[in-house]
PDB file with SEQRES, HELIX, SHEET and CRYST1 records, atoms N, CA, C and O in Angstrom:
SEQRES   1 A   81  UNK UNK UNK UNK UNK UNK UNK UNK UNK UNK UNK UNK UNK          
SEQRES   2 A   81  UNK UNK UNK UNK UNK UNK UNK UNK UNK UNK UNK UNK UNK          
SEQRES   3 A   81  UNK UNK UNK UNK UNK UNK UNK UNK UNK UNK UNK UNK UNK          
SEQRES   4 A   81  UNK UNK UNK UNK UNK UNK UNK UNK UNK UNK UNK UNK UNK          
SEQRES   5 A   81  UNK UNK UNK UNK UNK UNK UNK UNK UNK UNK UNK UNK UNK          
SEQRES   6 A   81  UNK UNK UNK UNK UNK UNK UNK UNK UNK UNK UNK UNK UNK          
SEQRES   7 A   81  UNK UNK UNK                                                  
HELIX    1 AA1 UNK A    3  UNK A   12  1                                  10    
HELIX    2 AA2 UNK A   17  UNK A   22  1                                   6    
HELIX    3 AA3 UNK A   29  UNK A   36  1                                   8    
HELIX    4 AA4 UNK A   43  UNK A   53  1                                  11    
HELIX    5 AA5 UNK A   57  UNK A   60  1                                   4    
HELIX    6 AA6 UNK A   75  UNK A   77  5                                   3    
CRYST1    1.000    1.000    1.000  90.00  90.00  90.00 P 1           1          
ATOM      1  N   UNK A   1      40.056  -3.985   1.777  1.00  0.00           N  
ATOM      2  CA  UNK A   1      40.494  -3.539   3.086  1.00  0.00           C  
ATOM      3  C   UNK A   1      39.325  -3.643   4.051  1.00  0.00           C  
ATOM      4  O   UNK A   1      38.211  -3.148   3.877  1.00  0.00           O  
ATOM      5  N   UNK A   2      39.728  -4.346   5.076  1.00  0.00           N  
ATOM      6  CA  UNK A   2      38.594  -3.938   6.183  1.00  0.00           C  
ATOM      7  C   UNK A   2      38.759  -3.293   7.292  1.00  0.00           C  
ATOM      8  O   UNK A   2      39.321  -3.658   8.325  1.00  0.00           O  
ATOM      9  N   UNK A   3      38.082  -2.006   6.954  1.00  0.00           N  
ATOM     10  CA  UNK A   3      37.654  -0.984   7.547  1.00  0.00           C  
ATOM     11  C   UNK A   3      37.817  -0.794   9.029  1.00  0.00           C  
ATOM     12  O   UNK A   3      38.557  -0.044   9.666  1.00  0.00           O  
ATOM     13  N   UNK A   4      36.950  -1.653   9.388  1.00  0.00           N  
ATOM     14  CA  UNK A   4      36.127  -2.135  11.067  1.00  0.00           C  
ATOM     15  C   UNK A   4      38.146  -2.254  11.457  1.00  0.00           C  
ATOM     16  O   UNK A   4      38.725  -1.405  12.136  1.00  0.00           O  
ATOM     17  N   UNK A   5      38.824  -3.441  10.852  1.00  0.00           N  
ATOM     18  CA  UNK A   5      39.548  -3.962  11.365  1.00  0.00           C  
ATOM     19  C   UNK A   5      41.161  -2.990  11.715  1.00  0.00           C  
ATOM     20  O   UNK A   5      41.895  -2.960  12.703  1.00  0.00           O  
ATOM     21  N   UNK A   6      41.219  -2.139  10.080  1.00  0.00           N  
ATOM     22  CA  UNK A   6      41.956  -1.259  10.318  1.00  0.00           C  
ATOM     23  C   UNK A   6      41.559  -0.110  11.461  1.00  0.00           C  
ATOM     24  O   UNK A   6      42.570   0.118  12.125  1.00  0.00           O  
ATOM     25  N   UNK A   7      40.447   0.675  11.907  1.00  0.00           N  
ATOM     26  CA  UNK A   7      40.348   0.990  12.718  1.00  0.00           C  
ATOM     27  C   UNK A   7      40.736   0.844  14.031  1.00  0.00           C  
ATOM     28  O   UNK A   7      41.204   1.635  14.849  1.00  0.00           O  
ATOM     29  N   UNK A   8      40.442  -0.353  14.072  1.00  0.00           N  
ATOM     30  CA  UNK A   8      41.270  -1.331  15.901  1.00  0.00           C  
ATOM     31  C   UNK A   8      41.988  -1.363  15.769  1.00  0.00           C  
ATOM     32  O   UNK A   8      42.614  -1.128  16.802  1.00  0.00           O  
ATOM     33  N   UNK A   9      42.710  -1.589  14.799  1.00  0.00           N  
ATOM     34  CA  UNK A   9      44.564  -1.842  15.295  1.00  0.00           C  
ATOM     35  C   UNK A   9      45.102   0.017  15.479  1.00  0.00           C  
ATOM     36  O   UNK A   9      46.001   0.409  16.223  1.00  0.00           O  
ATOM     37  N   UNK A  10      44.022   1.105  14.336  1.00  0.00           N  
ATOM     38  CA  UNK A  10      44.577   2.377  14.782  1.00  0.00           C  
ATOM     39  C   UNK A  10      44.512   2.327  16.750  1.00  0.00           C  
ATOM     40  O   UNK A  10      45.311   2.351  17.686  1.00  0.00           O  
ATOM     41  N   UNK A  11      43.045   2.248  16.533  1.00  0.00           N  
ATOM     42  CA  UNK A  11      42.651   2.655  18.019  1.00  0.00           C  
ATOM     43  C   UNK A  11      43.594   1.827  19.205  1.00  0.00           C  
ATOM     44  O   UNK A  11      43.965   2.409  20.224  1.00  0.00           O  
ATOM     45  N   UNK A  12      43.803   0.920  19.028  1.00  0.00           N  
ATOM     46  CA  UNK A  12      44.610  -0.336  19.877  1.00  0.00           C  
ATOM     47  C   UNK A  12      45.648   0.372  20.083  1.00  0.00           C  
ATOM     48  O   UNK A  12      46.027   0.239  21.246  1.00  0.00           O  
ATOM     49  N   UNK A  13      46.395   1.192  19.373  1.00  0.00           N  
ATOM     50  CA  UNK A  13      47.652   1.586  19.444  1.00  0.00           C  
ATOM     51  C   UNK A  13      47.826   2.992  19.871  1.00  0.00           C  
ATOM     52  O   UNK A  13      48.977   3.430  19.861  1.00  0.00           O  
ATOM     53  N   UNK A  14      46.784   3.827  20.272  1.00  0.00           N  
ATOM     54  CA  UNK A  14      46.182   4.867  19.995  1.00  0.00           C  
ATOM     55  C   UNK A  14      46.352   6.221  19.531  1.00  0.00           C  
ATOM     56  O   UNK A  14      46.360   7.258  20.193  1.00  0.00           O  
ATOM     57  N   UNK A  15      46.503   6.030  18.143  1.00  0.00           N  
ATOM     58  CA  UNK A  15      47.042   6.603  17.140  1.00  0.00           C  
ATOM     59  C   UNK A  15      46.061   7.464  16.580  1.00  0.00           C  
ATOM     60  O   UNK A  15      45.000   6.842  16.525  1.00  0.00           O  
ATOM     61  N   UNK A  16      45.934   8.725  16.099  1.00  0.00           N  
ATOM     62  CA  UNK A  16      44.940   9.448  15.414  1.00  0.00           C  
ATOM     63  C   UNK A  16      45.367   9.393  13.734  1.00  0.00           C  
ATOM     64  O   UNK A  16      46.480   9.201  13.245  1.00  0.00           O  
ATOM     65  N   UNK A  17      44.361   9.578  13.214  1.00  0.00           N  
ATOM     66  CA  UNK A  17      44.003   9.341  11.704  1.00  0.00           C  
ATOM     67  C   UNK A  17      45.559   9.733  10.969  1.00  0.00           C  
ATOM     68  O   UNK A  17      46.248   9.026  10.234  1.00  0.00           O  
ATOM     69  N   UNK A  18      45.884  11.547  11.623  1.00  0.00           N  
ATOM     70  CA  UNK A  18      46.987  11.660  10.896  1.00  0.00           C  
ATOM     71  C   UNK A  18      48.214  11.132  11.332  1.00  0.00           C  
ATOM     72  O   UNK A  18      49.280  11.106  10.717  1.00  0.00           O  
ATOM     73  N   UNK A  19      48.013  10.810  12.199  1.00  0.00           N  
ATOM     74  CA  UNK A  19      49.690  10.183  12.633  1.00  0.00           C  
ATOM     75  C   UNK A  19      49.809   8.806  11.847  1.00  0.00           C  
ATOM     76  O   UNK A  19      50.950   8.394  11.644  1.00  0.00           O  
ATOM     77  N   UNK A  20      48.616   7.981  11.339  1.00  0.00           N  
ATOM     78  CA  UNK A  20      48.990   6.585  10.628  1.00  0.00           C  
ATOM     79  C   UNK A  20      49.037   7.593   9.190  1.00  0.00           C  
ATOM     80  O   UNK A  20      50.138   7.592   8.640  1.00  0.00           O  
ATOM     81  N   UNK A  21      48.293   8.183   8.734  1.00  0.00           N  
ATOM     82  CA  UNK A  21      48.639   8.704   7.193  1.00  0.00           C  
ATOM     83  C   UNK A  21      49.923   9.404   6.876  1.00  0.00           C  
ATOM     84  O   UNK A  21      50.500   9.117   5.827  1.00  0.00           O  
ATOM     85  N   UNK A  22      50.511  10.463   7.842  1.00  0.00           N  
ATOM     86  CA  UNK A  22      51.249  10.427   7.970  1.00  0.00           C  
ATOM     87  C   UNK A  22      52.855   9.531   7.838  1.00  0.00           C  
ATOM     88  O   UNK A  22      53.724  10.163   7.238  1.00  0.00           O  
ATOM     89  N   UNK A  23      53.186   8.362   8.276  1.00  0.00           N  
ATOM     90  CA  UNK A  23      53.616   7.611   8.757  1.00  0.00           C  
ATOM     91  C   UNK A  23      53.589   6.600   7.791  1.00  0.00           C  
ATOM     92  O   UNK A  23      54.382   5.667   7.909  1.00  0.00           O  
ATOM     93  N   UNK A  24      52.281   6.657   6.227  1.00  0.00           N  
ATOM     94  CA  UNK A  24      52.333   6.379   4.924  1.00  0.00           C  
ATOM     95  C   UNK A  24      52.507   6.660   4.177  1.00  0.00           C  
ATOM     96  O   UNK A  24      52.741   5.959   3.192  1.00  0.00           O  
ATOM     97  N   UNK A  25      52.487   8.108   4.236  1.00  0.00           N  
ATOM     98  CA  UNK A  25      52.307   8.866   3.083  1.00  0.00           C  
ATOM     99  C   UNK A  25      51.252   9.261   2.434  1.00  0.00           C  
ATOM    100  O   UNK A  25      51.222   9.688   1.280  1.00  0.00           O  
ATOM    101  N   UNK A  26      50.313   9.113   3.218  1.00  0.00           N  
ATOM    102  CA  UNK A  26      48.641  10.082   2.507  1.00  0.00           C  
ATOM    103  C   UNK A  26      48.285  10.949   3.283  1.00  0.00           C  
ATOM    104  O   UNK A  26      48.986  11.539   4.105  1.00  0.00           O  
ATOM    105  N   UNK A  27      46.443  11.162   2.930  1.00  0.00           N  
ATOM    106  CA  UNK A  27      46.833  12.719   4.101  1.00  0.00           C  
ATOM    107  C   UNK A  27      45.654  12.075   4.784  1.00  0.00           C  
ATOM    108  O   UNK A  27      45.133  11.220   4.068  1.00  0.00           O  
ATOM    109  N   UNK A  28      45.206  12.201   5.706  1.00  0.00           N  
ATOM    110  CA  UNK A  28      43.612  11.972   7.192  1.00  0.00           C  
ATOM    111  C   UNK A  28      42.484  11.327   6.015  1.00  0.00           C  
ATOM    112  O   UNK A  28      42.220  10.124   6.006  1.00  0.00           O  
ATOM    113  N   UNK A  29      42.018  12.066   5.272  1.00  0.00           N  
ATOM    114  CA  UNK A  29      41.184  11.919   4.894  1.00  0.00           C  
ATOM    115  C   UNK A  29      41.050  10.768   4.259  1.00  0.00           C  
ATOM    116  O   UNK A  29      39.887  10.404   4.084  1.00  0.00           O  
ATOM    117  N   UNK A  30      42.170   9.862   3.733  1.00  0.00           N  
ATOM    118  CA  UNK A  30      42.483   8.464   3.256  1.00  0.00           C  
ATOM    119  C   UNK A  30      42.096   7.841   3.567  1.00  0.00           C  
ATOM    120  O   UNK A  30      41.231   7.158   3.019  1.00  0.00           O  
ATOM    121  N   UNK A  31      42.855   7.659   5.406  1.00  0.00           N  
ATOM    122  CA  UNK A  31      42.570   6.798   6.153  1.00  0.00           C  
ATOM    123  C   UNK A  31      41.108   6.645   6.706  1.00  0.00           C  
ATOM    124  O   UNK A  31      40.663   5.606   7.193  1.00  0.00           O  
ATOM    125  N   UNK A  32      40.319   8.005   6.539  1.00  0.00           N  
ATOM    126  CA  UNK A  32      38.895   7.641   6.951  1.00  0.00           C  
ATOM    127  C   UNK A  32      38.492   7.047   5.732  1.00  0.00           C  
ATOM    128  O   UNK A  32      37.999   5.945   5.973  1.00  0.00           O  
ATOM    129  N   UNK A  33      38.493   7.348   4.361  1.00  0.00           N  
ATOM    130  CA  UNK A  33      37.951   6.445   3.470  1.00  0.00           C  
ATOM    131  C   UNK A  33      38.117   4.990   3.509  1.00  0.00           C  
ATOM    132  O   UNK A  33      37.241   4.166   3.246  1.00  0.00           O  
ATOM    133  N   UNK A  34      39.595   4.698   3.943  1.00  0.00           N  
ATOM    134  CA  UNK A  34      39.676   3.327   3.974  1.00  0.00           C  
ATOM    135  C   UNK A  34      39.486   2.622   5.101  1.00  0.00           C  
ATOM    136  O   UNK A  34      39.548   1.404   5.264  1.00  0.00           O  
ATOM    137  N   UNK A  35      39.215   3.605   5.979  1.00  0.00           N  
ATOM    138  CA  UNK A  35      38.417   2.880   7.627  1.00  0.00           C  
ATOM    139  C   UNK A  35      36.687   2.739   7.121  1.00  0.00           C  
ATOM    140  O   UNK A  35      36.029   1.787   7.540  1.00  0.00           O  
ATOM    141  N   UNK A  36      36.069   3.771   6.203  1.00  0.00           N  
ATOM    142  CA  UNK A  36      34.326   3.656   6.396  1.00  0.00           C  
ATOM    143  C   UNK A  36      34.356   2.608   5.161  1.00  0.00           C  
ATOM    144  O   UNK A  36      33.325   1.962   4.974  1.00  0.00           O  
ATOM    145  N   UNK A  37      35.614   2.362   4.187  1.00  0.00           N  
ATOM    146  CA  UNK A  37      35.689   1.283   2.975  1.00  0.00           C  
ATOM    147  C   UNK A  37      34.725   2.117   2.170  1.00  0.00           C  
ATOM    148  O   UNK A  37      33.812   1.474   1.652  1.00  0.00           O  
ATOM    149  N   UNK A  38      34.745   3.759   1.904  1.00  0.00           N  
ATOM    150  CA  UNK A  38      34.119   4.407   0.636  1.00  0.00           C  
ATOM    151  C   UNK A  38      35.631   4.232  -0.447  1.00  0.00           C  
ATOM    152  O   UNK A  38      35.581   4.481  -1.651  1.00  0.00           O  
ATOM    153  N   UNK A  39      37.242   3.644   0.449  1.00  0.00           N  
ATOM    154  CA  UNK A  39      37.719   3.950  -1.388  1.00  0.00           C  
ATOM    155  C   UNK A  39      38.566   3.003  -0.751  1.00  0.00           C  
ATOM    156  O   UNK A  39      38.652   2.883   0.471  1.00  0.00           O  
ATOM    157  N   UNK A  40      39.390   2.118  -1.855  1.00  0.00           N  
ATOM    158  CA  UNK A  40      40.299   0.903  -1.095  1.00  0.00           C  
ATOM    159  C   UNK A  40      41.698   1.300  -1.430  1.00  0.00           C  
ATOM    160  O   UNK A  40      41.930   2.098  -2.338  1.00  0.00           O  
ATOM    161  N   UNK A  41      42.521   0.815  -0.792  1.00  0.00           N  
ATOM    162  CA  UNK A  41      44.129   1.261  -1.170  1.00  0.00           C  
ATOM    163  C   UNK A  41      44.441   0.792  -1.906  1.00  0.00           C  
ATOM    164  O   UNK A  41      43.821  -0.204  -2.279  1.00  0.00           O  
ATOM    165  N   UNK A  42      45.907   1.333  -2.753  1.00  0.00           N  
ATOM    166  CA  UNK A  42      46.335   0.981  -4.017  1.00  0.00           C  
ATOM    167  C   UNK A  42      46.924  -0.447  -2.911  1.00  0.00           C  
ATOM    168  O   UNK A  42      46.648  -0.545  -1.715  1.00  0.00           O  
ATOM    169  N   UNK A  43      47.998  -1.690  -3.931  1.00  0.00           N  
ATOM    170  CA  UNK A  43      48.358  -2.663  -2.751  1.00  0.00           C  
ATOM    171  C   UNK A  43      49.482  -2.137  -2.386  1.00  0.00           C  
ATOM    172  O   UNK A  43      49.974  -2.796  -1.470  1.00  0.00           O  
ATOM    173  N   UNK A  44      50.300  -0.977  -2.783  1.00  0.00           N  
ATOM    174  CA  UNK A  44      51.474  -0.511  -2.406  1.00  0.00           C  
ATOM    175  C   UNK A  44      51.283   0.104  -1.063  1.00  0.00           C  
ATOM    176  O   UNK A  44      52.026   0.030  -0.084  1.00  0.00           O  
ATOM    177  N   UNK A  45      49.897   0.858  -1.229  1.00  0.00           N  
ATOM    178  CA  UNK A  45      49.309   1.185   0.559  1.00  0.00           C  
ATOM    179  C   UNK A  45      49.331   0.204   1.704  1.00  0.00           C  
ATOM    180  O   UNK A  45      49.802   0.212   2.841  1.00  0.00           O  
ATOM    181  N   UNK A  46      48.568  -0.735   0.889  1.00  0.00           N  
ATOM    182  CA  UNK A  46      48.503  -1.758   1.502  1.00  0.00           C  
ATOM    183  C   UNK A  46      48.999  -2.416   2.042  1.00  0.00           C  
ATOM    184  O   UNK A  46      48.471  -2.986   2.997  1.00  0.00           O  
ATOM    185  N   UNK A  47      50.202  -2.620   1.677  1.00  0.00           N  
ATOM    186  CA  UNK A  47      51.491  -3.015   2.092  1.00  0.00           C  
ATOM    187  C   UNK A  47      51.818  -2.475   2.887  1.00  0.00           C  
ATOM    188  O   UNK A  47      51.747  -3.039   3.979  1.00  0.00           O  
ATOM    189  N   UNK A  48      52.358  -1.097   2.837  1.00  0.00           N  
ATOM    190  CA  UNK A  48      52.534   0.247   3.623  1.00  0.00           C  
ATOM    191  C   UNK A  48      51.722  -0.002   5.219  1.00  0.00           C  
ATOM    192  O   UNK A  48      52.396  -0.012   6.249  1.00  0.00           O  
ATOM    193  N   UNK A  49      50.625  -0.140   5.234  1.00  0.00           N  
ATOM    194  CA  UNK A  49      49.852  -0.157   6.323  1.00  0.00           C  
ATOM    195  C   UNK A  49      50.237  -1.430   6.988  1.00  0.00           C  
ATOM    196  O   UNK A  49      50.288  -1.389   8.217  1.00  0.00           O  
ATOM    197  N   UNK A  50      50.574  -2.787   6.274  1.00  0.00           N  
ATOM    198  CA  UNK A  50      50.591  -4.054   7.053  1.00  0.00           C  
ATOM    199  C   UNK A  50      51.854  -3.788   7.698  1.00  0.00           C  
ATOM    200  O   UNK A  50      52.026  -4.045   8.890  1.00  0.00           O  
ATOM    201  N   UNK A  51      52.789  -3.258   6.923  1.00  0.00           N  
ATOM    202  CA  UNK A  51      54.049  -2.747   7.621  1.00  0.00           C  
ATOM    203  C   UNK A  51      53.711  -2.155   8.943  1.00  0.00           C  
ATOM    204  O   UNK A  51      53.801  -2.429  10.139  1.00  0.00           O  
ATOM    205  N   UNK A  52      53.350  -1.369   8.289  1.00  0.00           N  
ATOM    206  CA  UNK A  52      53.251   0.140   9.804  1.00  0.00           C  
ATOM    207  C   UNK A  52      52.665  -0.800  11.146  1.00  0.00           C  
ATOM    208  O   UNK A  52      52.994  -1.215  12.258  1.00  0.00           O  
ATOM    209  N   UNK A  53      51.566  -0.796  10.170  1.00  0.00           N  
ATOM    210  CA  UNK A  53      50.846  -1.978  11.874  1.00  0.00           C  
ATOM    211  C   UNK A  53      51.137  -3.423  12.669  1.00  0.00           C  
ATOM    212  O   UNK A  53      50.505  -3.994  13.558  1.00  0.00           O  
ATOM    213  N   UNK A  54      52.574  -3.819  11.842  1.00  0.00           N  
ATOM    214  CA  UNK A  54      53.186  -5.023  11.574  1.00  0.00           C  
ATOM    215  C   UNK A  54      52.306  -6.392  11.344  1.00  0.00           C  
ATOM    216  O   UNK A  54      52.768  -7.415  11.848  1.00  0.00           O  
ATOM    217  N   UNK A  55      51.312  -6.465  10.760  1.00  0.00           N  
ATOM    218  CA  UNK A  55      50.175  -7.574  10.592  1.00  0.00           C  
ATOM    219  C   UNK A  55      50.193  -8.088   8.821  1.00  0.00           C  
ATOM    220  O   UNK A  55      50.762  -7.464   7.925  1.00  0.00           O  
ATOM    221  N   UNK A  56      49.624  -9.025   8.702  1.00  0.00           N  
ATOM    222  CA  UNK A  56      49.900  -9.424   7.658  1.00  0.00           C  
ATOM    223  C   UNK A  56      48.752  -8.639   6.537  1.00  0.00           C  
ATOM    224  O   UNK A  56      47.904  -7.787   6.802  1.00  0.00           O  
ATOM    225  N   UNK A  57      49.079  -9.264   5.242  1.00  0.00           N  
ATOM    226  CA  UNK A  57      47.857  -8.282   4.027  1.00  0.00           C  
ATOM    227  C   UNK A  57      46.637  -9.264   4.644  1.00  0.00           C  
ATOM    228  O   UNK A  57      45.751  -8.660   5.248  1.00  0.00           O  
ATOM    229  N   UNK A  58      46.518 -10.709   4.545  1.00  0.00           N  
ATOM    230  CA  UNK A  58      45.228 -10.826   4.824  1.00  0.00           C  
ATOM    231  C   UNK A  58      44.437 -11.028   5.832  1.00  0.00           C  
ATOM    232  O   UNK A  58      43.366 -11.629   5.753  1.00  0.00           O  
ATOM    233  N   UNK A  59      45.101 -10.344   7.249  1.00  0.00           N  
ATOM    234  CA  UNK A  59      44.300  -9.867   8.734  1.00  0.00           C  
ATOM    235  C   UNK A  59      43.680  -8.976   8.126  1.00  0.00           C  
ATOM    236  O   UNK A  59      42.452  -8.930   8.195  1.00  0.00           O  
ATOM    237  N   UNK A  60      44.593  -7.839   7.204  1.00  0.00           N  
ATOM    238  CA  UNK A  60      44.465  -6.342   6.651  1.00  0.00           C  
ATOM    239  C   UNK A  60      42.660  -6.576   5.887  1.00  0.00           C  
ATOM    240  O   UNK A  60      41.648  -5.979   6.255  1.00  0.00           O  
ATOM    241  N   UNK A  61      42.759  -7.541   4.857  1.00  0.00           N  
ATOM    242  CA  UNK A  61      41.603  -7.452   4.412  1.00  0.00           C  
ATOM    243  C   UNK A  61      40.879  -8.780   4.690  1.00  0.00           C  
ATOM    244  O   UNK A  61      40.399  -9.469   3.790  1.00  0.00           O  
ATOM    245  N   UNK A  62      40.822  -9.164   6.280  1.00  0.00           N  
ATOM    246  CA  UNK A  62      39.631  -9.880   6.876  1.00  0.00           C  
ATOM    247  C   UNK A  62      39.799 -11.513   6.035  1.00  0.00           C  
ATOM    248  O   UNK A  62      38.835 -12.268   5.906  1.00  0.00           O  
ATOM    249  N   UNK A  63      41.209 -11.840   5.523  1.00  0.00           N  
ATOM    250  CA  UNK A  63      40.977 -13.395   5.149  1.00  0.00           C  
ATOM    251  C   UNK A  63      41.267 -13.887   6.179  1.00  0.00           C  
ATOM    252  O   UNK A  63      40.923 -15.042   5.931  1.00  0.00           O  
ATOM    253  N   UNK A  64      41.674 -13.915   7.253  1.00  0.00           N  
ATOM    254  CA  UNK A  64      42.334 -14.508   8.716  1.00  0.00           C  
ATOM    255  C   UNK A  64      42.069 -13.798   9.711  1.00  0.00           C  
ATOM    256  O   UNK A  64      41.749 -12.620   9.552  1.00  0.00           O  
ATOM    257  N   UNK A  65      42.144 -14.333  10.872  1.00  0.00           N  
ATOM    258  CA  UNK A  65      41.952 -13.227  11.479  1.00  0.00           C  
ATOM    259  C   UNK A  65      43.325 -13.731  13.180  1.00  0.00           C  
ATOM    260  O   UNK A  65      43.118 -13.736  14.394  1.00  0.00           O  
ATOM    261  N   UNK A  66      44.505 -14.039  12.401  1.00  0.00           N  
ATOM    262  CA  UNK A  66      45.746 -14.048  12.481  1.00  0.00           C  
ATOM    263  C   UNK A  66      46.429 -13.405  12.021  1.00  0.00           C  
ATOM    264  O   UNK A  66      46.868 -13.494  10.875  1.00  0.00           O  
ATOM    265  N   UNK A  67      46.749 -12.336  13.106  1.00  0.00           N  
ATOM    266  CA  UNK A  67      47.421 -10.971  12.710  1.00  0.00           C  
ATOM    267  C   UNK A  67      49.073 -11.183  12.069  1.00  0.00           C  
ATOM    268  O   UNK A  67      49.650 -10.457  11.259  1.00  0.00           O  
ATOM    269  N   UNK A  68      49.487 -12.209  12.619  1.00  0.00           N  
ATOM    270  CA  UNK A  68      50.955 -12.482  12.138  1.00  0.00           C  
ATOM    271  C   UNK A  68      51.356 -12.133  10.703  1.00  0.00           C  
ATOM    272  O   UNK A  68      50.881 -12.632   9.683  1.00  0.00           O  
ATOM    273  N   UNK A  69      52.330 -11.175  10.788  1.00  0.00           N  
ATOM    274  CA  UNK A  69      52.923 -11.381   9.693  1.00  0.00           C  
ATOM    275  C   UNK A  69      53.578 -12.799   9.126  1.00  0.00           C  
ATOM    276  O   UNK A  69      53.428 -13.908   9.639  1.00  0.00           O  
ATOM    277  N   UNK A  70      54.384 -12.460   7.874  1.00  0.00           N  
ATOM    278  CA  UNK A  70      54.963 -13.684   7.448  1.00  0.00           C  
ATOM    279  C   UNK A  70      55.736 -13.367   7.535  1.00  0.00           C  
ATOM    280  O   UNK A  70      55.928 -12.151   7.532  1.00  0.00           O  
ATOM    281  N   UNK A  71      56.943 -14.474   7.708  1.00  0.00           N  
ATOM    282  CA  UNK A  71      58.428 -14.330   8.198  1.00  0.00           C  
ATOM    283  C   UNK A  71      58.956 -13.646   6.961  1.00  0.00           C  
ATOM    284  O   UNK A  71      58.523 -13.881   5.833  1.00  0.00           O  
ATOM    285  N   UNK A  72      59.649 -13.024   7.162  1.00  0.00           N  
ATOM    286  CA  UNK A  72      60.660 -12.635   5.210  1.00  0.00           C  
ATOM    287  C   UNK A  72      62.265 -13.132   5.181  1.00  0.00           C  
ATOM    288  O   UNK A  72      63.279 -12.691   5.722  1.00  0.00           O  
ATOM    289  N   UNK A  73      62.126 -13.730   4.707  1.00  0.00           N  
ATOM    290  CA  UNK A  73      63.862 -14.205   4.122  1.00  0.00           C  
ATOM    291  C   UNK A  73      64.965 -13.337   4.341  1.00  0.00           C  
ATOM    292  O   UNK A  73      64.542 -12.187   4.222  1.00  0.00           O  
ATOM    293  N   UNK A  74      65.577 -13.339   4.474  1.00  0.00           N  
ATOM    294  CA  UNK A  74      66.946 -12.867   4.133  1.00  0.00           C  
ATOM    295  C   UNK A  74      67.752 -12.713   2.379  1.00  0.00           C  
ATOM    296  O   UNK A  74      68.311 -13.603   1.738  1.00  0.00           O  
ATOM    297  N   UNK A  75      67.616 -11.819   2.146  1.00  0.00           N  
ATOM    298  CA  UNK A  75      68.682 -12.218   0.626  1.00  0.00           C  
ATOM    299  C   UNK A  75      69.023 -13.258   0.640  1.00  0.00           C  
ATOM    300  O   UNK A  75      68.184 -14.031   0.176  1.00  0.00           O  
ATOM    301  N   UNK A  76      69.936 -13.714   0.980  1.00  0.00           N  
ATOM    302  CA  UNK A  76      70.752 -14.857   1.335  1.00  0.00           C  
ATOM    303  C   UNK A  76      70.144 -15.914   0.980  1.00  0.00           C  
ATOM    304  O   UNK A  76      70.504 -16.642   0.055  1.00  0.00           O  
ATOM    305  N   UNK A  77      69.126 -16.088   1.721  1.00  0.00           N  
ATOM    306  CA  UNK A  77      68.097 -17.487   1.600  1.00  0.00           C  
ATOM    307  C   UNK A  77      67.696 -17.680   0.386  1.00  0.00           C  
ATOM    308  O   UNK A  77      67.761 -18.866   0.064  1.00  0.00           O  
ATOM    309  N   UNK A  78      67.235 -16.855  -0.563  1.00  0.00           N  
ATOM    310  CA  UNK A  78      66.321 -16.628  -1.854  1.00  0.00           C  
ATOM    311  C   UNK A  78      67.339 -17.830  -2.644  1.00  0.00           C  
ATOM    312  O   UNK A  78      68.549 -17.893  -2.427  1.00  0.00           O  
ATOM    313  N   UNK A  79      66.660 -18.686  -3.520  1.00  0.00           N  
ATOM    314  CA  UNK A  79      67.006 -19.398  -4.541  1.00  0.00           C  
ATOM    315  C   UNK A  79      68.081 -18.617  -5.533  1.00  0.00           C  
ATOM    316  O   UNK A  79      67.993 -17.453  -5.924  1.00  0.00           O  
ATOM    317  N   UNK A  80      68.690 -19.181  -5.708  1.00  0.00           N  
ATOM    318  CA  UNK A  80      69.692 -18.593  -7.102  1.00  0.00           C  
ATOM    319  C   UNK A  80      70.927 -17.926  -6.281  1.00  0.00           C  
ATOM    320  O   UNK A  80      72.063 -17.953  -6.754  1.00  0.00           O  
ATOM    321  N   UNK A  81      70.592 -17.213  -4.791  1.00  0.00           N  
ATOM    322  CA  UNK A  81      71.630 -16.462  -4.160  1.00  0.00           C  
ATOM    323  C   UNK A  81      73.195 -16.820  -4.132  1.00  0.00           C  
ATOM    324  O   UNK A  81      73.987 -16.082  -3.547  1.00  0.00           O  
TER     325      UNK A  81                                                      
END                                                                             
């Protein structure tokens, strides 16, 4: 997770610590660990957060720095449907 990056999108939006933990399901103190990167999220968080902030997992942990999510399918679309 990067830290620096999750921070800006809190602050961008201007959201305090508990209203994004909240809004995941952890408590303040999470989100500062995983803003200073002393503890990293499980990927179910992780997920959780790309959601919340609508950005993709790897803006989330600094492989791109193209916030876009990825499109998601429809049931429908999936092979075998």
């Amino acid at each position: 997770m990067n830290g620096e990056r999750l921070r800006a999108l809190r602050k961008s939006l201007g959201l305090k610590r508990d209203e994004v933990a909240q809004a995941i399901g952890v408590t303040p103190r999470i989100i500062t660990d995983y803003e200073t990167e002393t503890k990293r999220p499980t990927l179910d968080t992780a997920v959780k957060l790309a959601d919340f902030f609508n950005v993709s997992l790897d803006y989330l942990v600094g492989r791109t720095d193209d916030p876009t999510p990825p499109k998601r399918s429809s049931p429908s679309n999936e092979p075998g449907s």
